[in-house]
N, C-alpha and C positions, 0 to 999 in steps of 0.2 A: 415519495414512495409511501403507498400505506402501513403503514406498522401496525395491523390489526391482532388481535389474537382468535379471529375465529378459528374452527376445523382447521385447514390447510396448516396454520400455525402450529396448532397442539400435535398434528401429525407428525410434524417435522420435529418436533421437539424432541420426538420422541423416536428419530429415525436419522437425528444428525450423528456424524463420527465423525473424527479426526485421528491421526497419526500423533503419539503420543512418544515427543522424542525421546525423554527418560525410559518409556515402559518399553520404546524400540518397537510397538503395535499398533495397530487402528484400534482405538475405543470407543464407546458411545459416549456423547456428549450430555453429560447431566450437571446444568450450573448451580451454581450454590442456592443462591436465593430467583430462582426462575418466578416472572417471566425474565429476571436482571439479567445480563451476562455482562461481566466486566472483563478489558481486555487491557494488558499493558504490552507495549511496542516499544523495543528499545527503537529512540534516535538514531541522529546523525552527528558526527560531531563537526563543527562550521565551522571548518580550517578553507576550504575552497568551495567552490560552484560544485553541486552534487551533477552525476554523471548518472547513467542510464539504470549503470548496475548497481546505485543506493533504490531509484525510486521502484525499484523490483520489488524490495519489501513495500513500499507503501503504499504499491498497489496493491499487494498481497493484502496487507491491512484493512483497506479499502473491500475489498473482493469478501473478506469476509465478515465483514462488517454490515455489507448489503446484505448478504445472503442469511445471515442471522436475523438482519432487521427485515428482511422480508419474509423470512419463515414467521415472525411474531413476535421477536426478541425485543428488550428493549436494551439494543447497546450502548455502553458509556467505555469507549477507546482514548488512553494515554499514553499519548509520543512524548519522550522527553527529546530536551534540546542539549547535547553536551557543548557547553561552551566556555568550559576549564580545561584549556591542554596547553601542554608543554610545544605542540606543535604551532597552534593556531599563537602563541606568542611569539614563537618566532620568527614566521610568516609577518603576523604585524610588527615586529621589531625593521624587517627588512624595509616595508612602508612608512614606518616612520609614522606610523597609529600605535592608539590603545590595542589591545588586545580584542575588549570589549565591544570598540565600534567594527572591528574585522569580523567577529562574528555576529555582531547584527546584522551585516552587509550582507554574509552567506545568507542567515538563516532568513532573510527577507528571498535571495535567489533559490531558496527549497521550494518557499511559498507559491513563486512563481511556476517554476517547476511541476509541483500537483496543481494545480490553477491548469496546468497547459494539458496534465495528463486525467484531466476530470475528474480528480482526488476529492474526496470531500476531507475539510479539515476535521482533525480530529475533536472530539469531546473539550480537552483542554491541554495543553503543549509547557509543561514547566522545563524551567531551565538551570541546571545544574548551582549558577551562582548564588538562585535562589533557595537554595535550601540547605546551607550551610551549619546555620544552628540545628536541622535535623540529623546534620552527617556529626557532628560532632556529637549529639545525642546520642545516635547509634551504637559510634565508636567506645564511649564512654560506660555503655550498657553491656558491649560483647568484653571489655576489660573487666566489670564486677563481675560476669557472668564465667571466668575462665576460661572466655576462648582468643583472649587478643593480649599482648605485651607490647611495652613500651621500649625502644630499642636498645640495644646495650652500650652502644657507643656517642651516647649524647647526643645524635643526628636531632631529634625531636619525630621519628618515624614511629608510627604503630603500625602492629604487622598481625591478621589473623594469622592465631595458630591451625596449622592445617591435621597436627597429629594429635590433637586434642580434638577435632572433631572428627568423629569414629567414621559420617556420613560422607566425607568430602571425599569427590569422585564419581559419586553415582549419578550426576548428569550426564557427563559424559562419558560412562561406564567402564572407569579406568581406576588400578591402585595406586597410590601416589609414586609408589619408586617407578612404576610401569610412565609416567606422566612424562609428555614433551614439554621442553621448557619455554614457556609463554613469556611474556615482555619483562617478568619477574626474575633479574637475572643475577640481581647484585645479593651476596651474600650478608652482607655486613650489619650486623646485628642482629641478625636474625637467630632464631634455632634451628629450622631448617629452609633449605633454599627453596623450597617452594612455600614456603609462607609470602604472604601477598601484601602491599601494603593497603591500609585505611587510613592513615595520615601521615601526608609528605610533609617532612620538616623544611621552610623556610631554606632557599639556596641565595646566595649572595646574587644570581642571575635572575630571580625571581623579581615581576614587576611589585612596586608596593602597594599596587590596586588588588594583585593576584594572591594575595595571602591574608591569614585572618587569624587570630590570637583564640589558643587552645589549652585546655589544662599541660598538653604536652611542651607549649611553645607557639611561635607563630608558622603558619604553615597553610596548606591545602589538603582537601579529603582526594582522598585513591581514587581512582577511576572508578571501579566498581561500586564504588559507595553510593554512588549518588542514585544509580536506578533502584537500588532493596528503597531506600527510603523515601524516594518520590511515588513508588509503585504502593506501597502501603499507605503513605499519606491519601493518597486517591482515590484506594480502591478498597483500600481496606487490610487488616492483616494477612486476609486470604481472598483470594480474585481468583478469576475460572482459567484467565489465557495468559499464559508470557509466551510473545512471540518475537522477533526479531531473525536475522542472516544466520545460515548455519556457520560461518567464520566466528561469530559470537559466543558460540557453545561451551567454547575452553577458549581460554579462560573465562573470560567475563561474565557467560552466566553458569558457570559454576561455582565462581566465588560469587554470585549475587545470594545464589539459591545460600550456599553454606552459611554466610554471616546472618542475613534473614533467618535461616531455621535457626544457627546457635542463639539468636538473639530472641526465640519463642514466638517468631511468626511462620504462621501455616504455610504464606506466601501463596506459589503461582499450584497450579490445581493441573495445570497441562501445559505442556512447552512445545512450541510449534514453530521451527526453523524453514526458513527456502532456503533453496540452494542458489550458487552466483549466476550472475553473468558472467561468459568467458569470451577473450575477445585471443584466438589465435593460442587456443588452449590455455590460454593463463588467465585468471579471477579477474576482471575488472575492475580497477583499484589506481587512485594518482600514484600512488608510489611507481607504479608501473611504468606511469604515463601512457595508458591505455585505455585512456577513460573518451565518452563520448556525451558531449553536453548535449539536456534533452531540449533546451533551448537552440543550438545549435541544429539538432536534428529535424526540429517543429520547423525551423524554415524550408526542409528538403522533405521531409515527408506527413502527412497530417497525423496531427496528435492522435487521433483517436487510432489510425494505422500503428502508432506506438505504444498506446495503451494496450491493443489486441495482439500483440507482438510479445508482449513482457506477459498476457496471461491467459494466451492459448496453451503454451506446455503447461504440465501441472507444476504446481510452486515448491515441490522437491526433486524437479528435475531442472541440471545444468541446463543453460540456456548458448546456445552461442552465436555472437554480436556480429552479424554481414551486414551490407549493402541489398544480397539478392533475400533475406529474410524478411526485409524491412520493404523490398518488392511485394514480397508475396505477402505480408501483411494488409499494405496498403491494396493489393486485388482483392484480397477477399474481404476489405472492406466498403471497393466498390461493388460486390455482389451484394452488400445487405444495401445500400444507397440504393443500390437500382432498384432492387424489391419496394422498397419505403416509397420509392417515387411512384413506384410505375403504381404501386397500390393506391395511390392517394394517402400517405400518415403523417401527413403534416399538422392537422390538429392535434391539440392536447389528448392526452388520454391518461388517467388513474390508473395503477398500478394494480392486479389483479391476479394473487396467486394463484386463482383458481386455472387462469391462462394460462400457466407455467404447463409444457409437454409434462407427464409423467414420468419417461426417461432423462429430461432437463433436472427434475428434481431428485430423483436415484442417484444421476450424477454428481449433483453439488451435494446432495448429504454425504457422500463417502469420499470426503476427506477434498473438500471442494474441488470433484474431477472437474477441472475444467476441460478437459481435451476432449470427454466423452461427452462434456455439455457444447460444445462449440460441433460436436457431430451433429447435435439435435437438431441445434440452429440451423444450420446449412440444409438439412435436408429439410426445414420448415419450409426455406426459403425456396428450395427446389418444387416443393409440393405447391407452395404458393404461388411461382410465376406459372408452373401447367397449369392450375385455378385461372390466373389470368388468361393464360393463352386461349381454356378452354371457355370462358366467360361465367365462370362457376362464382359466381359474387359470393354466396355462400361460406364456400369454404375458399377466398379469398379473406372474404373479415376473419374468418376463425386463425389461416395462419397469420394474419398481421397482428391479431391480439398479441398471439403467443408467439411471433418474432420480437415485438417491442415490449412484452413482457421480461423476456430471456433478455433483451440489451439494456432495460434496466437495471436488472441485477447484476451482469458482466459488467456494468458502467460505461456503456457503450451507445445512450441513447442519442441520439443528435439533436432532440428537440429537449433533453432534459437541460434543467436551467445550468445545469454546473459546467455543461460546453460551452453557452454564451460566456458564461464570466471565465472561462480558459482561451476564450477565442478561437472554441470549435464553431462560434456563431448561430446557434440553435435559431436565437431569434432572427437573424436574415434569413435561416434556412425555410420559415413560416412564412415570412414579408414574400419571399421569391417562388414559394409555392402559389401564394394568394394573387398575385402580380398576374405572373401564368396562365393559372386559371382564369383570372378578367380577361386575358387577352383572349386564351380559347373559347370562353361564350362569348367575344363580341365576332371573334371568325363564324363560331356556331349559327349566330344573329346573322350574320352574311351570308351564308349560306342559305340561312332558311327562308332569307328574302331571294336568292340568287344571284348575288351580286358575288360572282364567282372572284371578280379582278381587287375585291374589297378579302373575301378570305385566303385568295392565294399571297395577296402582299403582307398578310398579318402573319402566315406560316413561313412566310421565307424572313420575315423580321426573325423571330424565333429562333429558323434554322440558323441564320448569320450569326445570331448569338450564341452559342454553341448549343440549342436545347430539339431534340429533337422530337417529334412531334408522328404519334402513333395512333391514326384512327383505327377502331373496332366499334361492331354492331352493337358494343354495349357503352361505348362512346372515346373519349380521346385521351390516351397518355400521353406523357411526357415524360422524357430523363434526358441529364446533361450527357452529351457526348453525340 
């Protein structure tokens, strides 16, 4: 994709918004150090095989990520990898592994996962284990600094204080006593019970691979800790996006936000949550056991029908998980197939803001509407098959530009390289166009000799293989079915 910064670019820079879930409004997007925009993505944590409704955000991720680098931006996105939890040990206790290799296991099946759903990886993916000496740095800074204590009961726990910092709250724009009690539930040494931990002390059930020697004692860092200080090692004290599930909001990135600000970084500039997947009105989630592997799904319906699935609605509207959704996905991805074929777009093509509809780009600036950009689409593709029908070559190439313009940036393209390496097969999709067409000029060559019994056998090969075969006075298509 071109990541240029001419006109189209600076326009859009200056015309992108987003929903700013602290401010509770759409604002315009002004990054720090433009043309940079930096963006942090909280993870996954790889306790199990991720389901449909993790890779929502990472499409989400994805989605905006194109859209910025095709408006001219130039983005650098970090996903962490959480692979410190109390869970994912004892899942591998039950296997009778490391903790360690059960989450390499997962986070190689995430990998897969965006692989299948034409994800491009991110900038760079650290991993919770890896930055230990930072958590403990951190920790040790919001204690000189007055906002964290060490526990009263010899546990070896440190706990931010939440009444010492005057700000904690305003992410999720709640007073502390007003506050639902998140996974923080044990009172015991604390001062008050919604104080959080930043370092668990050492438990006799802890692996001895899973704990690490601290001024406090031996132990591990909080859950929370590890995103404030992977997210500023990366990006910087201050970066433009924190995005992540709106599930994440409280706790975790309200205590990310608070210990970062008490600890005098500027932090995240905009916070930008999706909402779940629901499968039968409830969040999509294992605990449920109502999760749906996207591996699993890829064998029953094509990836890319599952990509367009998770990001036709907009990414702060519930989504919910059918069978006849993942129908209607998969048709209206054969509408944009037909177009592509029937048009002839199986050659490469460069990427070309200028091709983007007008309305396509109204859309994705205000707060990436996907819904009203996926109207664009469709009705490109409507205008483009009357082009065909009518034999308007013309304004055939104009709408194929700006069809394969639009599924570039949706990530929806079929010949772009990231489907072949997912096994949407971009590349057989060219090999079988190119094939096609040899066979239709050698029928054409039959014909033009008369050799009617030599073209009729070459269209009924064709027809047997499922592709069927459309003459007009401006010459011959072909689509599968």
């Amino acid at each position: 994709m071109n990541r240029g910064t001419g006109h189209p670019g600076r326009l859009t820079r200056m015309t992108f918004q987003l929903y700013d879930e602290q401010l509770g409004r759409v604002v315009p997007f002004e990054p720090i150090n433009p043309p940079e925009v930096s963006i942090y993505s909280c993870g996954l944590t790889v306790q199990s095989a991720p389901h449909l409704g993790h890779l929502r955000k990472e499409v989400v991720s994805d989605v905006l990520k194109r859209w910025l680098g095709a408006s001219g931006y130039q983005v650098k996105l970090v996903i962490n990898i959480t692979d410190i939890n109390e869970k994912i040990e004892t899942k591998a206790r039950t296997r009778n592994i490391e903790w360690f290799q059960l989450a390499y296991e997962v986070e190689l099946d995430l990998h897969q996962a965006r692989r299948v759903l034409g994800i491009m990886p991110p900038d760079y993916e650290p991993r919770a284990s890896g930055h230990i000496s930072e958590q403990i740095a951190l920790v040790a800074r919001l204690i000189e600094r007055g906002y964290a204590y060490a526990a009263s009961d010899g546990s070896g726990d440190v706990y931010f204080d939440v009444r010492r910092w005057s700000e904690y709250g305003q992410l999720s724009n709640q007073s502390i006593d007003a506050m639902l009690d998140g996974e923080e539930i044990d009172t015991r040494g604390k001062h008050d019970a919604h104080d959080f931990t930043l370092w668990k002390g050492a438990k006799s059930s802890d692996p001895p691979t899973a704990i690490w020697p601290s001024p406090w004692g031996q132990g591990r860092p909080g859950w929370h800790l590890e995103c404030s200080v992977m997210a500023v090692k990366y990006l910087g004290d201050t970066f433009d996006i924190h995005s992540g599930g709106l599930d994440l909001k409280f706790p975790h990135h309200e205590n990310e936000q608070a210990q970062a600000h008490a600890a005098g970084y500027g932090f995240a500039r905009h916070w930008m949550h999706n909402a779940f997947l629901t499968q039968a009105g409830e969040k999509m989630s294992k605990s449920l056991g109502n999760t749906a592997s996207v591996t699993e799904l890829a064998r029953v319906y094509p990836p890319r029908a599952l990509r367009l699935y998770l990001i036709a609605p907009h990414y702060r509207s519930i989504v919910g998980f059918s069978d006849d959704a993942l129908v209607e996905a998969t048709t209206q991805l054969e509408r944009i197939d037909g177009f592509l074929a029937r048009a002839g777009a199986a050659a490469a093509t460069e990427f070309n803001f200028d091709a983007l509809p007008t309305a396509f780009v109204a859309a994705m600036n205000s707060d990436l509407g996907t819904p009203a950009a996926f109207a664009v689409l469709f009705d490109t593709l409507k205008a483009g098959n009357k082009a065909l029908d009518a034999q308007d070559t013309v304004s055939v190439a104009t709408a194929l530009r700006a069809v394969r313009a639009m599924l570039q940036v949706l990530g929806l393209d079929p010949y772009a390289p990231e489907w072949a390496e997912s096994g949407g097969n971009s590349e057989l999709n060219v090999l079988l166009d190119t094939l096609i067409r040899l066979m239709l000029e050698q029928r054409a060559a039959a014909r033009e000799r008369k050799d009617w019994s030599a073209a009729d056998a070459i269209r009924d090969q064709l027809i047997a293989s499922g592709v069927k075969v459309e003459d007009s006075p401006t010459g011959v298509r072909w689509s599968i079915g």
